[in-house]
C-alpha positions in Angstrom: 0.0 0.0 0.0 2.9 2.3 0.1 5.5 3.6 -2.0 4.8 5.5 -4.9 3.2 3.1 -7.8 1.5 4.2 -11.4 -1.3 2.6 -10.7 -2.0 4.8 -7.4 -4.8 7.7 -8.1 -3.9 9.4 -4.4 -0.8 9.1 -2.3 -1.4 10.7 0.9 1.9 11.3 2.6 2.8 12.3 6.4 -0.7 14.4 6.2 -0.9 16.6 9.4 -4.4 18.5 9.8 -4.2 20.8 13.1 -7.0 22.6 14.8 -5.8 26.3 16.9 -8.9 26.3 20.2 -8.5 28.1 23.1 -7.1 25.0 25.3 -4.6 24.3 22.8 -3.2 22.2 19.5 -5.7 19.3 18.1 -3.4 17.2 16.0 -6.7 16.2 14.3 -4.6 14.3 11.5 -1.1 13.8 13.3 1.1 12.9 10.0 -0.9 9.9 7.9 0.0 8.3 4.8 -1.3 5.7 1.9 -2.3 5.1 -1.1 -5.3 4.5 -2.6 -5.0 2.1 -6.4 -7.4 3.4 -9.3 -10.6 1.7 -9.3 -10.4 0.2 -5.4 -11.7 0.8 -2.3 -10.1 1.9 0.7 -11.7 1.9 4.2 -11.1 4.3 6.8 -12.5 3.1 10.0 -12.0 4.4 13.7 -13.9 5.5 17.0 -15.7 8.9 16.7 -13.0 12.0 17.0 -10.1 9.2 15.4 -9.5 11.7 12.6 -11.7 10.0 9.7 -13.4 12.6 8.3 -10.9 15.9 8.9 -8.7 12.8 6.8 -11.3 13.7 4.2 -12.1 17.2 4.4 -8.4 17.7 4.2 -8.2 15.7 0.8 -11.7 17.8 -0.7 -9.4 21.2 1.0 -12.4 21.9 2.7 -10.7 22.2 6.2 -12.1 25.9 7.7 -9.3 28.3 8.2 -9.2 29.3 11.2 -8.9 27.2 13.5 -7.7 24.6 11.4 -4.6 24.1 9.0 -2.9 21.6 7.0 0.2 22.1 8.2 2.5 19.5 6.7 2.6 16.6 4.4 1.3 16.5 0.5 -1.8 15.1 -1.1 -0.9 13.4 -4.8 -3.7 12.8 -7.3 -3.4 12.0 -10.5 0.2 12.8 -10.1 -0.3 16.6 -9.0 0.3 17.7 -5.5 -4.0 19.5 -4.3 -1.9 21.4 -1.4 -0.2 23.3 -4.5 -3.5 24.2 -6.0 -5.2 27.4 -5.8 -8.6 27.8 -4.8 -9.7 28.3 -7.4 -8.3 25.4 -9.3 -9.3 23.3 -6.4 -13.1 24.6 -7.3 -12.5 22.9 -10.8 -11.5 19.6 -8.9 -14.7 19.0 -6.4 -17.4 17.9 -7.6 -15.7 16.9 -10.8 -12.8 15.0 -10.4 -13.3 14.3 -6.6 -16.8 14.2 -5.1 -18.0 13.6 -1.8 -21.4 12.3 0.1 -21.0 13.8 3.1 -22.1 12.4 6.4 -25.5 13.7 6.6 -27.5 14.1 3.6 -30.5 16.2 5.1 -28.1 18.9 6.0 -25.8 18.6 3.4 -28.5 18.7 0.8 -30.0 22.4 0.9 -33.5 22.0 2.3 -34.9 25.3 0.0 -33.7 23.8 -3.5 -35.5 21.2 -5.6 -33.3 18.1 -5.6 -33.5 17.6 -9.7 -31.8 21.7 -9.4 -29.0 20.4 -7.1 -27.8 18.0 -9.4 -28.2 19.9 -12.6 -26.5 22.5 -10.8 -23.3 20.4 -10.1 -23.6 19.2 -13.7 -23.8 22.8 -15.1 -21.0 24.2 -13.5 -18.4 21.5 -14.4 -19.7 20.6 -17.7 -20.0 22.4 -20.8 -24.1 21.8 -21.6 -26.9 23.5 -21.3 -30.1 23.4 -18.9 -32.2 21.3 -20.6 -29.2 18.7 -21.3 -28.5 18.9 -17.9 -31.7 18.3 -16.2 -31.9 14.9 -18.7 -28.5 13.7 -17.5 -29.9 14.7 -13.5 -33.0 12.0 -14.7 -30.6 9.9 -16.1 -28.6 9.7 -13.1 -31.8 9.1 -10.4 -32.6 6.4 -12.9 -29.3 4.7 -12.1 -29.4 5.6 -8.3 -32.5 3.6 -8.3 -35.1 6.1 -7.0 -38.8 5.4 -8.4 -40.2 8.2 -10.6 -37.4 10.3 -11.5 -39.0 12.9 -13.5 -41.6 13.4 -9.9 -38.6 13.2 -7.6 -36.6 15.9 -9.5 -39.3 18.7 -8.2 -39.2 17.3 -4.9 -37.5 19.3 -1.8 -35.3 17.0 0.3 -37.9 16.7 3.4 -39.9 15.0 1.2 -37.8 12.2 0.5 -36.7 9.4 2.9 -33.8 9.1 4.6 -32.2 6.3 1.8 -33.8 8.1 -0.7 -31.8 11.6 0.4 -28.6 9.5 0.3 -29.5 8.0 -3.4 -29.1 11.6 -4.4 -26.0 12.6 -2.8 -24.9 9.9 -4.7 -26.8 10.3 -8.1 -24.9 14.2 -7.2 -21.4 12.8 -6.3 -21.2 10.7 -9.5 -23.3 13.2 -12.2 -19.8 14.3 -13.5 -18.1 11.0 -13.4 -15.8 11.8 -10.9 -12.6 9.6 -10.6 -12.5 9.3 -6.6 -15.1 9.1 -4.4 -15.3 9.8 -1.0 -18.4 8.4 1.5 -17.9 9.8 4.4 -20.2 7.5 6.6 -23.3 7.0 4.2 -24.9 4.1 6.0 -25.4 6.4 9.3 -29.0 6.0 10.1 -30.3 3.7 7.9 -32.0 0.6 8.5 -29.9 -2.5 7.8 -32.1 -3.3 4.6 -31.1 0.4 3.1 -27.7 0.0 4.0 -27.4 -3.1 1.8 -28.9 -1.1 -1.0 -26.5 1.9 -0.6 -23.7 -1.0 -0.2 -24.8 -2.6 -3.7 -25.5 0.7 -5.4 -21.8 1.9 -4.4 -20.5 -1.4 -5.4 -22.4 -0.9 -8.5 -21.3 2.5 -9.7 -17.7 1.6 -9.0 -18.4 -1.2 -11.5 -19.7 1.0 -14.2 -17.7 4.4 -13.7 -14.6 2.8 -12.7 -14.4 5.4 -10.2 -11.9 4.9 -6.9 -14.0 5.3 -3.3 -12.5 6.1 -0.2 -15.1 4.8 2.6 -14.9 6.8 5.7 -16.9 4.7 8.5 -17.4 2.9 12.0 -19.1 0.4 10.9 -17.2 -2.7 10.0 -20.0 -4.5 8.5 -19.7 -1.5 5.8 -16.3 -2.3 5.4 -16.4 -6.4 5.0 -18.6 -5.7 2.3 -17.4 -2.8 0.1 -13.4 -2.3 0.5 -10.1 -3.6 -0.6 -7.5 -2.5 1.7 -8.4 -0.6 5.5 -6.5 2.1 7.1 -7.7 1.8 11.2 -7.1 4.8 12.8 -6.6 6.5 16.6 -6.3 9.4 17.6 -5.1 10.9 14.6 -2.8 8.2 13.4 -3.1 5.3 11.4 -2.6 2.3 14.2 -2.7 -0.9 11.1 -3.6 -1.2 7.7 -4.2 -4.1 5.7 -5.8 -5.7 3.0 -9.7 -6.3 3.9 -9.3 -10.0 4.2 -6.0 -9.9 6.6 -8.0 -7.1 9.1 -10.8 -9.3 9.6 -9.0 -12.6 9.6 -5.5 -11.9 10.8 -5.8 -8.2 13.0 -2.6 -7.6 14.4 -3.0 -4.2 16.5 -4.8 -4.3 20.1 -7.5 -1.4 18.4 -7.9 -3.4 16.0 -8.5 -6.5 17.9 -10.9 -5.1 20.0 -12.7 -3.2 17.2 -13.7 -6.4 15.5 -14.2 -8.7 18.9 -17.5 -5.7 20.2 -19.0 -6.9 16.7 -21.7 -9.7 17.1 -20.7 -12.8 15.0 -23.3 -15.2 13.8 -21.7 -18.3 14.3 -21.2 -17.5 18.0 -23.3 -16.8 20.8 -22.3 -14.7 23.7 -23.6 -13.1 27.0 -22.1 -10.2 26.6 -19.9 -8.4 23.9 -16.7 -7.5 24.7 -15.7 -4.0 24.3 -12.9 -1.6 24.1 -12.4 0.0 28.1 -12.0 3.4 28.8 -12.1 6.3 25.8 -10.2 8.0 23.0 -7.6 10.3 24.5 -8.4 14.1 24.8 -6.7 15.9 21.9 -4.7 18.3 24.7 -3.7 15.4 27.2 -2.4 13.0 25.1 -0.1 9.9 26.8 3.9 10.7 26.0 4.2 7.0 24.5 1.3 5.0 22.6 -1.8 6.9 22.1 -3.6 3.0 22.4 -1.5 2.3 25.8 -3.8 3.2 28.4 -6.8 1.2 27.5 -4.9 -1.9 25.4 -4.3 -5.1 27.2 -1.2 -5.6 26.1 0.4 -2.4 27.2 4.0 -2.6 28.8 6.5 0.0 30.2 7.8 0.9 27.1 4.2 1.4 25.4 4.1 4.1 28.1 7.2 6.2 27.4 7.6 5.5 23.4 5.5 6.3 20.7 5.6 2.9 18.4 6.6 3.9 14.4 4.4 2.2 11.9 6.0 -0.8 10.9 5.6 -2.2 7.3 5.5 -6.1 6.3 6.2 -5.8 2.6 5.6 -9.7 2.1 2.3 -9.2 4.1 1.2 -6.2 2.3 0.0 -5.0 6.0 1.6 -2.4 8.2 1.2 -2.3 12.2 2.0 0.5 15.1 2.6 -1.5 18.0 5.6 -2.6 20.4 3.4 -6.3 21.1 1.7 -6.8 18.1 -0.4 -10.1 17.6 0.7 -13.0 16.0 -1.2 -15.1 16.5 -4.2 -14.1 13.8 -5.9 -11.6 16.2 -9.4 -12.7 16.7 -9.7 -15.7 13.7 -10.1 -18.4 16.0 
């Protein structure tokens, strides 16, 4: 997953996001780096306040200024550095080359605009058509989504839609100009298991016929299983293991990881009670001097305390891990 490779559309490298607040320095992003291969999936999963999204917000260069700041590192795609871009270049690039479904899509849709005018209007400003053209492509595109009576739904406001329905068009929006990377920055959040397969299928489907790349920003693990190729598991701004999909569900080296995937319920095994993760995710300002991880992993020892562990690459394994006592014995596969 690292080094620099043709094939890669991004190549995030030693990203550091910071946030200024009155208490202090959030090291929201705390140096970061991977790659992402054209036409994959890569899954960024975490606890709340792990540094998932300001990961993506700091890709899209929608980080607000002030009180936050990329201070350090570069972001590659298609070969050209978006930290070197000027805004207004980087206007050209969302929406068009890189789209986004943001976490919410009945606040991030605007709740006074028609939903057929919010894609047409994405569509217009990237792409060289007119109205009419554009209002047929934003059918088109609803049609492909798979929401019911596109030509109805078009003049309908977003309260008027359901919940799976509002995120069909954030979707149908993220991929009206064919955009090469997409990021889904949690898009199964309140949905009912049934929608959430749909949204899974419907991504899975759209990779399929736009080729595009996704970047998957989520807690949810089931989400993961099911749509990526490689995971990045993060902590407290740093990325604690990464893997391909199949080796972080059946061969988890890092404690986090361990635990994230042991407070899942399995099918094939019946338990009282499901074991979770003690204690919380450091605060930002009062971080430990060593491992982030160390005071609530099960594993910690004396030097966990006092030294930060580097992440460690396995180049046979294709797998990297953070951690002074990593597993090996195939983490929770039993």
């Amino acid at each position: 997953m690292e080094g620099i490779v043709a094939d890669n559309l991004l190549e995030v490298k030693d990203l550091k996001t910071y946030f200024r607040t009155e208490e202090g320095v959030v090291k929201a992003v705390d140096g970061i780096s991977f790659n992402l291969e054209r036409g994959k999936t890569l899954g960024i999963v975490g606890e709340s306040g792990c540094g998932k999204s300001v990961t993506s917000l700091s890709i899209m260069r929608l980080i607000p200024n002030p009180p936050g700041k990329i201070v350090s590192g570069s972001i590659v795609f298609e070969g050209k550095d978006l930290l070197a871009k000027t805004e207004k270049q980087m206007r050209g690039i969302r929406g068009n080359d890189i789209s986004m479904i943001f976490q919410e899509p009945m606040t991030s849709l605007n709740p006074i605009m028609k939903v057929g005018s919010q894609i047409s209007e994405a569509i217009l400003l990237h792409q060289k058509i007119g109205a009419a053209e554009a209002r047929k492509k934003a059918i088109e595109m609803l049609v492909r989504v798979g929401i019911p009576m596109p030509e109805k739904r078009m003049d309908s406001y977003p309260h008027q839609l359901s919940g799976g329905m509002r995120q069909r068009v954030m979707i149908a929006m993220a991929l009206s100009c064919n955009s090469k990377l997409l990021i889904a920055d949690e898009p199964t959040t309140a949905l009912d298991v049934t929608i959430q397969a749909q949204i899974i299928d419907l991504m899975k489907k759209m990779r399929s016929e736009f080729g595009a790349s996704i970047i998957l920003i989520t807690h949810d693990l089931g989400v993961v299983a099911g749509l990526a190729d490689d995971v990045v598991v993060m902590y407290a701004g740093k990325i604690v293991e990464k893997a391909d999909v199949r080796n972080i569900f059946k061969d988890a080296r890092h404690p986090y990881t361990i635990g994230l995937l042991q407070s899942i319920p399995r099918i094939d095994q019946e338990v009282e009670r499901l074991q979770a993760i003690e204690g919380v995710v450091p605060n930002q300002q009062e971080m430990p001097s060593g491992c982030a991880f160390c005071p609530r992993c099960v594993r910690a020892t004396e030097r966990c305390k006092t030294e930060a562990p580097p992440l460690v690459p396995f180049a046979a394994e294709k797998r990297a891990v953070a951690c002074w006592n990593a597993s090996t014995d195939g983490g929770i596969a039993k």
